[in-house]
C-alpha positions, -999 to +999 in steps of 0.1 A: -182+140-157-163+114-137-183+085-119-177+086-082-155+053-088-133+072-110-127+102-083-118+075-060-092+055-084-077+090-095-073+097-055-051+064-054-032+068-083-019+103-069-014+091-035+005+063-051+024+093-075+034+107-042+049+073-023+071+067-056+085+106-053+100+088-014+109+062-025+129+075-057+146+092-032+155+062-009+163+038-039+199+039-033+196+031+000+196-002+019+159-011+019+162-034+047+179-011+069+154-010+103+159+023+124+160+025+158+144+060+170+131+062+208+142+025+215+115+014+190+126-004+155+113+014+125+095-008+093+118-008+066+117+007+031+114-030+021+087-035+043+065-006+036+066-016-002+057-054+003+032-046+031+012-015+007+017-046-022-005-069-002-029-042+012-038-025-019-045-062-032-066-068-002-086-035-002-087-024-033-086-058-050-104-086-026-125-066-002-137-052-037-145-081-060-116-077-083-089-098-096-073-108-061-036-121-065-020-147-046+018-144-039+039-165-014+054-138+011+017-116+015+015-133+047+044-119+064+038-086+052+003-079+059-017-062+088+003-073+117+031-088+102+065-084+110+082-092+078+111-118+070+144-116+076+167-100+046+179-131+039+147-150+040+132-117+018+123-122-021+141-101-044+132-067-042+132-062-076+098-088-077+083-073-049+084-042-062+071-053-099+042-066-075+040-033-060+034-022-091+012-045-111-011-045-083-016-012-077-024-009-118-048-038-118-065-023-084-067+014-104-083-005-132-106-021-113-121+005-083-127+028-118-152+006-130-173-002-095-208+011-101-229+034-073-245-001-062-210-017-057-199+011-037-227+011-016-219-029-007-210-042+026-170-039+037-158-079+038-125-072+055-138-076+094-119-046+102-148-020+116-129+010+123-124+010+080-165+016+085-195-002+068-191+000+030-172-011+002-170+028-004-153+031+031-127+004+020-114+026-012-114+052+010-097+038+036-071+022+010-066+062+003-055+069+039-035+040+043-011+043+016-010+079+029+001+072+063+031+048+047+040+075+028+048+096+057+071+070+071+088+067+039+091+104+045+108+096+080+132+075+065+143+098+038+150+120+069+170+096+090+191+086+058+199+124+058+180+126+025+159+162+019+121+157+015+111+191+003 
């Protein structure tokens, strides 16, 4: 029977299986393109990557105890932030291998917390996540969910069909 830790990891990794089905679908398109829907500019494909790259490595990863990474651009791409311009951006190419590797190290990782380290106190200083490290995975969960629904959006304004 799965540990509690495990259930949780497993729920990542198939929320992450369903971003990478949007994304395959927007890969041919301009990543940095910014909509403009209602007057208000839309995150880019480029930006939802980089930003769920540092936010998996900061829930599932710091808030967590597990093998944080440091990478130059996390900054602009984090809670808040508004990006860099395309031109200022690194190659996609790395920030989606950092996509990647992080979200495989945080897997690893949230699979082997114990009861006791899910029960421990969130460190991120964002409340509304709630109290526990448990409420951090979880909350890493609905996160990556809610990006995947704008990755949806795009797919839609690119004209591309979603299901």
């Amino acid at each position: 029977m799965p540990t509690e830790a495990q259930v949780l990891a497993h729920t990542m990794d198939r929320t992450r299986q369903y971003t990478l089905l949007y994304f395959e679908k927007l890969k041919d398109q301009d990543v940095h393109r910014r909509f403009i829907c209602e007057g208000k500019e839309l995150n880019s494909a480029y930006w939802l990557i980089a930003h769920l790259a540092v936010t998996q490595n900061g829930l599932l990863l710091m808030a967590t105890g597990g093998p944080f990474e440091k990478f130059s651009w996390a900054k602009h791409f984090g809670r808040g932030g508004a990006g860099l311009p395309p031109e200022q951006c690194p190659p996609f190419a790395e920030v989606f291998d950092t996509f990647q590797r992080i979200h495989t190290k945080a897997i690893a990782h949230v699979a082997t917390l114990s009861d006791a380290a899910l029960e421990g106190p969130n460190v991120t200083g964002i409340p509304m996540i709630g109290t526990s490290v448990r409420d951090v995975v979880i909350h890493a969960v609905r996160h990556e969910g809610l990006h995947t629904g704008h990755l949806s959006w795009l797919c839609k304004l690119y004209g591309i069909g979603t299901m």
